[in-house]
C-alpha positions in Angstrom: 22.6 -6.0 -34.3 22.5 -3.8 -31.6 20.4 -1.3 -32.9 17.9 -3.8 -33.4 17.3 -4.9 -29.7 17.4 -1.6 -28.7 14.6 0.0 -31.3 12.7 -3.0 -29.9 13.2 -1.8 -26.4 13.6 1.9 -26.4 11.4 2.6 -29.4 12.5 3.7 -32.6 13.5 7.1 -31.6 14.5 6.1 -28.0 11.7 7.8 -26.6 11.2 5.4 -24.0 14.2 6.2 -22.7 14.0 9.9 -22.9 10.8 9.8 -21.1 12.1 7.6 -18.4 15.1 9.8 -17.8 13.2 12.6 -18.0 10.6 11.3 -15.5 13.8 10.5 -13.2 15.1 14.1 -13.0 11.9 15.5 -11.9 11.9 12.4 -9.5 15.0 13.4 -8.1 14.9 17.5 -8.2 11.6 16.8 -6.5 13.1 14.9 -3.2 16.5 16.7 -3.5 14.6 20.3 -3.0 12.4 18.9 -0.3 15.2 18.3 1.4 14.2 15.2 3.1 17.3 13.4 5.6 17.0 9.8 5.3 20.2 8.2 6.6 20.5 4.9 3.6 24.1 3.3 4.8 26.2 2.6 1.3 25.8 -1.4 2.3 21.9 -1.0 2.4 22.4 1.1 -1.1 24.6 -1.4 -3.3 22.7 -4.5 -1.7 19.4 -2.4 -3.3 20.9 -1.4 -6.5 22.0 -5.2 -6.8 18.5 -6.8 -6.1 16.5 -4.7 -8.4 18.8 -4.8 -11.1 19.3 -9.0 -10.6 15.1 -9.2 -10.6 14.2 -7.2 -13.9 17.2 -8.0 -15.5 15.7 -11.9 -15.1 12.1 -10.8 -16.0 13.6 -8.9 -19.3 15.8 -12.5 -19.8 12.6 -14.9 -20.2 10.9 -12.7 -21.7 8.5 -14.4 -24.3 8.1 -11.4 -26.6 12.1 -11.8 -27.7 11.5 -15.7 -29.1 9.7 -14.3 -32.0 12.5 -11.9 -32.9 15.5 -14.6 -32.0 13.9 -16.8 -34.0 13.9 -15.2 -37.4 17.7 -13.7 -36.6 19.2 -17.5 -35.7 17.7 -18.2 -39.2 20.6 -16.3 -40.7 24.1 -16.3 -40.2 25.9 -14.7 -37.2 28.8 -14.1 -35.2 27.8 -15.8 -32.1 29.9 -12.9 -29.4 28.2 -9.7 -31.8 25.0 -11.6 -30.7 25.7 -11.8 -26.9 27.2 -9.0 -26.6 24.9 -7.2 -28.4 21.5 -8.6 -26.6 23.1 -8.7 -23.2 24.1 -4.7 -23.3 20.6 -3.8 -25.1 18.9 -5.1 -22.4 21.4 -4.1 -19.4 21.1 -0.1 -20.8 17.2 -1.0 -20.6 17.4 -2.7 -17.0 19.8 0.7 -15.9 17.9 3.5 -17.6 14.1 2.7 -16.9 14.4 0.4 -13.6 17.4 0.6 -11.8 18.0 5.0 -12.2 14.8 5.1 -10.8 15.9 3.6 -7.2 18.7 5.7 -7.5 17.5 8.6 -8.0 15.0 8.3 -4.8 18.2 6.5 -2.7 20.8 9.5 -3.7 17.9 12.4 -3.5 17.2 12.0 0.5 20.9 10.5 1.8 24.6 11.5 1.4 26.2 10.5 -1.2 29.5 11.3 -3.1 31.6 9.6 -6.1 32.5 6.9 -4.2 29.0 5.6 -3.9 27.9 6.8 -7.4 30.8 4.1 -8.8 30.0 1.8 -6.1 26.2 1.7 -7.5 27.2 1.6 -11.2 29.9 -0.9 -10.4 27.3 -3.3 -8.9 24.3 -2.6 -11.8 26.8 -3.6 -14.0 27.9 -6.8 -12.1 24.7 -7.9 -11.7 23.5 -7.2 -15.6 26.6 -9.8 -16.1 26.4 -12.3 -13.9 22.2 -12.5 -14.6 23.2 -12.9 -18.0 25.6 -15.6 -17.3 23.5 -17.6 -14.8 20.8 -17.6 -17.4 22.5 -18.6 -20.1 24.5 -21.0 -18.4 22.1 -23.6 -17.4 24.4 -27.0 -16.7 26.1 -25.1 -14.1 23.4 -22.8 -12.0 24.2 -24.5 -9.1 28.5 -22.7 -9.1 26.4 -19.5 -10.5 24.6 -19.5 -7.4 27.5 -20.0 -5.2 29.2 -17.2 -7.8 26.3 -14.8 -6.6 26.3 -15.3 -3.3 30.4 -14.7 -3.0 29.9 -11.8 -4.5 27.1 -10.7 -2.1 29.3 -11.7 0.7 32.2 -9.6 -0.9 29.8 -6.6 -0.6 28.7 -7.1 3.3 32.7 -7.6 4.2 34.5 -5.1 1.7 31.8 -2.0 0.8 33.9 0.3 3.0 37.1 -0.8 2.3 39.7 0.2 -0.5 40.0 -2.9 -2.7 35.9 -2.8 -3.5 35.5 -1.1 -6.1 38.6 -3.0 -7.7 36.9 -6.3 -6.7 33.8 -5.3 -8.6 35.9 -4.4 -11.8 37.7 -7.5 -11.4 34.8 -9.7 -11.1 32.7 -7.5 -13.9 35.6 -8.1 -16.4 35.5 -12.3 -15.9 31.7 -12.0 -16.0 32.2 -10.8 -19.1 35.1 -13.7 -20.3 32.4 -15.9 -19.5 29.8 -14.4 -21.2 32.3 -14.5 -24.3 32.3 -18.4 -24.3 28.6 -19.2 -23.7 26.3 -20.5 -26.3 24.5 -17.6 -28.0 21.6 -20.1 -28.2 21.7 -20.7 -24.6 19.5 -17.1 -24.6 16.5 -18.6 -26.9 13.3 -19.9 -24.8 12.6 -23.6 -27.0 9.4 -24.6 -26.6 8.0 -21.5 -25.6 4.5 -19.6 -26.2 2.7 -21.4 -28.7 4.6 -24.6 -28.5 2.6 -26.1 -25.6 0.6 -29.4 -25.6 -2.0 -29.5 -23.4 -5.4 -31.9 -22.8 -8.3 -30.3 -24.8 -11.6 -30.1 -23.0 -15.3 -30.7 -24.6 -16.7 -27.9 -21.9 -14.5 -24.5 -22.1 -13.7 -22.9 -18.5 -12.2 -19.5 -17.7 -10.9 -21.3 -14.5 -9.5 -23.9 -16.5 -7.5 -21.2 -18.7 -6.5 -19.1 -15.8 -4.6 -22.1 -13.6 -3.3 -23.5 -16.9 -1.7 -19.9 -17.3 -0.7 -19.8 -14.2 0.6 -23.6 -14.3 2.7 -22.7 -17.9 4.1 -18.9 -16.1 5.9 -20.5 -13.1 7.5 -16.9 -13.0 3.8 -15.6 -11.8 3.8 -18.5 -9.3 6.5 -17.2 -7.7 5.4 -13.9 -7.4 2.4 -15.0 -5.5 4.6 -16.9 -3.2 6.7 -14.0 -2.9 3.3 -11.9 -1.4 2.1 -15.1 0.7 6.1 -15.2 2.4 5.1 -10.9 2.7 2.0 -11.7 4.7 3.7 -13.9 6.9 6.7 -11.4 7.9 4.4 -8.3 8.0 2.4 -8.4 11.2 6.3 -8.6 12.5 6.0 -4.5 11.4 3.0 -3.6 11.5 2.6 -5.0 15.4 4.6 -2.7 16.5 2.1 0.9 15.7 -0.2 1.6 18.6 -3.5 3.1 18.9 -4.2 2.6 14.9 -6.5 -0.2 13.4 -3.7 -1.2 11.1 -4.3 -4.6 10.0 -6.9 -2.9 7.0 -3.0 -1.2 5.3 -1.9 -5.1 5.5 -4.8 -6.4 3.0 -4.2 -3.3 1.1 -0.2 -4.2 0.7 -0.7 -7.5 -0.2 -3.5 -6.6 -2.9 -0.4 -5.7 -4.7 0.0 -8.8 -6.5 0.7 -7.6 -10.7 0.7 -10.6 -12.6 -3.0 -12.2 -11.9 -4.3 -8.4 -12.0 -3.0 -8.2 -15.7 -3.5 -11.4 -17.5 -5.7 -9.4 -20.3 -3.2 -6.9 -21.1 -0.4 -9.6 -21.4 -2.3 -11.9 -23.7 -3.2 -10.1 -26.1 -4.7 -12.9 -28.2 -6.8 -13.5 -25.1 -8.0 -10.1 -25.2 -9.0 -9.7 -28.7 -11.4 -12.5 -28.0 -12.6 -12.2 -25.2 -13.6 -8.5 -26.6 -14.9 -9.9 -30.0 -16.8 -13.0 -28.8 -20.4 -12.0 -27.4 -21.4 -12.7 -24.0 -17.6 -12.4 -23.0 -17.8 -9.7 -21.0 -19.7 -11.4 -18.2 -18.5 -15.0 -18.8 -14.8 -14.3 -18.4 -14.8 -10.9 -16.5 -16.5 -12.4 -13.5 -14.9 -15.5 -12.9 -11.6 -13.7 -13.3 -12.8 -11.3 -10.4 -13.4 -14.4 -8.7 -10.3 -15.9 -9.2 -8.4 -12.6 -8.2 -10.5 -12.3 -4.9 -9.2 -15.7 -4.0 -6.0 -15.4 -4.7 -6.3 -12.2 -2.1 -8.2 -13.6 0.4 -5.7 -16.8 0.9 -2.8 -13.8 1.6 -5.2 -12.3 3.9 -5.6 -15.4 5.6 -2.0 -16.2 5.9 -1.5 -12.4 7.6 -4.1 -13.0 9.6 -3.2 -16.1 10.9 0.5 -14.8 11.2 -1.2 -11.7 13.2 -2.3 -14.4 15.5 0.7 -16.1 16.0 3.2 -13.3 16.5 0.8 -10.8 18.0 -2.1 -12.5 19.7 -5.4 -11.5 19.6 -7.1 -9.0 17.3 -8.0 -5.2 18.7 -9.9 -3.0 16.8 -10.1 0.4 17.6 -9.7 -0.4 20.9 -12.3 -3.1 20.6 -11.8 -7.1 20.8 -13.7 -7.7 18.2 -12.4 -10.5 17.1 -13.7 -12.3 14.4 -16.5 -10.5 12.6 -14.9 -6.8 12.2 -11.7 -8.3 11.2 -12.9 -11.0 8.8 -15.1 -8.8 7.3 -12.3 -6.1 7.1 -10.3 -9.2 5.2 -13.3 -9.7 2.6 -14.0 -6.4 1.8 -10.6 -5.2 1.0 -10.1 -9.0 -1.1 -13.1 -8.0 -2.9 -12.2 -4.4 -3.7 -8.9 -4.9 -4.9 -10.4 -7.7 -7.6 -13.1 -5.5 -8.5 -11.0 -2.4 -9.1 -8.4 -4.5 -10.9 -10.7 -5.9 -13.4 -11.9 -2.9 -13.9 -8.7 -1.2 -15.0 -8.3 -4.6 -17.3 -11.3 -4.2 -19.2 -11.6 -0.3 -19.4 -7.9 0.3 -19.1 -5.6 -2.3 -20.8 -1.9 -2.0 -20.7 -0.9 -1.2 -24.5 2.0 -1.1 -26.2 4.6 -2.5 -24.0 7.6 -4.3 -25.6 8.8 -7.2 -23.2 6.6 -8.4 -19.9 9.0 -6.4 -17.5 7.6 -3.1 -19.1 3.9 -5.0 -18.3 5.1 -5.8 -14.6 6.1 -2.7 -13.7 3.7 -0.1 -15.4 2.2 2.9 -13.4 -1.3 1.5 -13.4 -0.5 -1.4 -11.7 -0.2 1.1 -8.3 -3.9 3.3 -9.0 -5.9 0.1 -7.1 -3.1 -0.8 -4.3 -3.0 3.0 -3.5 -6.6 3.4 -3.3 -6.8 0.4 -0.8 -4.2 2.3 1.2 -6.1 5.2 1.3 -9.3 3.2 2.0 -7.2 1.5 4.9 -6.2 4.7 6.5 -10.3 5.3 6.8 -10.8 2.2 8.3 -8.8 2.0 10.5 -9.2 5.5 12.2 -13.1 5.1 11.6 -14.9 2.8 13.2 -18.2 4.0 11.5 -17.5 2.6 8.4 -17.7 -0.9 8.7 -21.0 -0.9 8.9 -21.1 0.5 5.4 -18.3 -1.3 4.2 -19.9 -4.5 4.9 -23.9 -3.2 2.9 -21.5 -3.0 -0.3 -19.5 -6.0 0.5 -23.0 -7.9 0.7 -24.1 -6.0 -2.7 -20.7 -7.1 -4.5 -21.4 -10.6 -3.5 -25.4 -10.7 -4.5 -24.1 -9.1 -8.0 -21.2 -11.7 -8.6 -23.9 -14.5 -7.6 -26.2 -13.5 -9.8 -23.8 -13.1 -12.7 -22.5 -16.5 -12.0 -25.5 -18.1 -12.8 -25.7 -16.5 -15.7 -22.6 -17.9 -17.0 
């Protein structure tokens, strides 16, 4: 039973995970020989390892791509703890090996570290593979899982330098995993998931209509979004404090870093064969879902700029008050780029062969457009000159996505 999850996951020879390991050694010989001194306190460490393991571990949880394969298997006979057991550690070794090494490796490569924290950070990836598992599977009672979680967190804050934590954390890994015994192996299945939806047909199809009602039926993707918007508001709070730099352009450019509305086409597959097949769909759904991205962009702009405003005051550019039209226009243009760029790597570059959505979420490609608006930020803001060009293309962009739009 095991061996099934993990072909899924790892691929039939594990070469996932001998790619990912591999691509983690370099990682970490690479920083270790640069010697680079960052001072990472063990607190800041485990608290790190904790989060990022908690996050994808949930992503790989609700995962839609495992309802297919639970569904056949609870046709058949089963011992419901092989199941649990079995699921739980395929996808904990997957949440360890390709997500959570890889913030190790960068963590332990520039700080001190010794045994102590190496079990301390194992200790806690595997607490928080267990009580994720639990908390999802035990639904009636998230509310005590929460107040589980949080105890636990507050264990780490009080007790990380102290003699009995590591004890805790076996202690509380070891009833994590009583209660995993006694939960209902069904608990993990997604009923009524993709496919078993009901929802108003319309006589007129609309790409906007299919890209909220995704959005609508992934409340996970919602979140996200959120997630960047509550970003937006906390980062002029940073970025306020760098003097005699333009910096406001590196804010767009972090908060076009939004995956799951830059990837809808490589995560429906379905959605992608047809929109490929069908004629006329390059246009008709490849520009309203630039659109659609450029809004979503521009509203965290907004809500950074208007943040700016209240925490730092006015704007300065380059020594300039120039208010409202360099700024604005900064805000447009890198909206606009980042929705461009990412529809391009949709349509030219989709994501293949991934096996659950937390393999979609955090693929590679999803940093090639957020690094090039970094890079284009860094321009901007130490060259005034280019706004003026910035803003002909801007005005280009917009007289192309007109046009197009009355097309379609």
């Amino acid at each position: 039973m095991y061996k099934m999850f993990a072909r899924k996951l790892f691929g039939v020879k594990m070469e996932k995970v001998k790619k990912a390991l591999f691509i983690w050694l370099i990682m970490f010989w690479g920083l270790y020989l640069a010697d680079l001194d960052i001072q990472i306190a063990p607190l800041i460490l485990y608290l790190m390892v904790s989060t990022v393991t908690v996050g994808v571990m949930w992503q790989a949880l609700s995962s839609e791509e495992n309802v297919e394969n639970m569904k056949n298997m609870f046709m058949m006979p089963f011992a419901e703890k092989h199941f649990i057991f079995s699921y739980v550690s395929a996808l904990g070794i997957y949440t360890l090996l390709t997500k959570t090494m890889g913030l190790m490796a960068v963590a332990l490569a520039v700080s001190a570290w010794g045994g102590t924290e190496i079990w301390g950070c194992i200790l806690c990836t595997v607490n928080a593979i267990l009580m994720t598992a639990c908390t999802y599977a035990a639904r009636k009672y998230r509310g005590l899982c929460i107040v589980w979680g949080g105890a636990i967190a507050t264990s780490i804050f009080r007790l990380w330098n102290s003699t009995v934590f590591l004890p805790m954390l076996v202690g509380n890994g070891l009833m994590a995993g009583v209660i995993l015994a006694h939960v209902d192996a069904y608990a993990f299945y997604l009923w009524g998931g993709k496919g078993n939806r009901v929802v108003k047909s319309s006589k007129r199809p609309s790409v906007w209509r299919y890209l909220f009602r995704y959005l609508i039926a992934h409340k996970n993707y919602l979140m996200n979004t959120a997630v960047m918007w509550l970003v937006a508001c906390v980062l002029p709070v940073f970025l306020g404090q760098i003097e005699g730099v333009f910096v406001m352009p590196i804010g767009f450019a972090i908060l076009s870093l939004n995956t799951p509305i830059c990837i809808l086409l490589s995560c429906d597959p379905d959605l992608e064969r047809a929109v490929r097949f069908l004629p006329g769909q390059k246009t008709a759904f490849c520009v309203p879902y630039c659109i659609f991205i450029f809004l979503c962009n521009m509203a965290g702009n907004l809500i950074f700029l208007g943040s700016w405003y209240l925490i730092n005051g006015e704007f300065q550019a380059n020594g300039m008050n120039s208010m409202s039209v360099y700024v604005i226009l900064t805000a447009v243009f890198f909206a606009m780029q980042s929705a461009v760029g990412s529809v391009l790597m949709e349509w030219f570059y989709p994501i293949r062969g991934w096996k659950i959505e937390s393999d979609l979420w955090h693929h590679p490609r999803k940093y090639i457009v957020p690094a090039v608006m970094l890079l284009l930020a860094g321009a901007v803001g130490t060259i005034p000159k280019v706004v003026p060009v910035l803003t002909i293309v801007l005005m280009i962009e917009a007289a192309i996505l007109l046009i197009q739009c009355r097309r379609c």
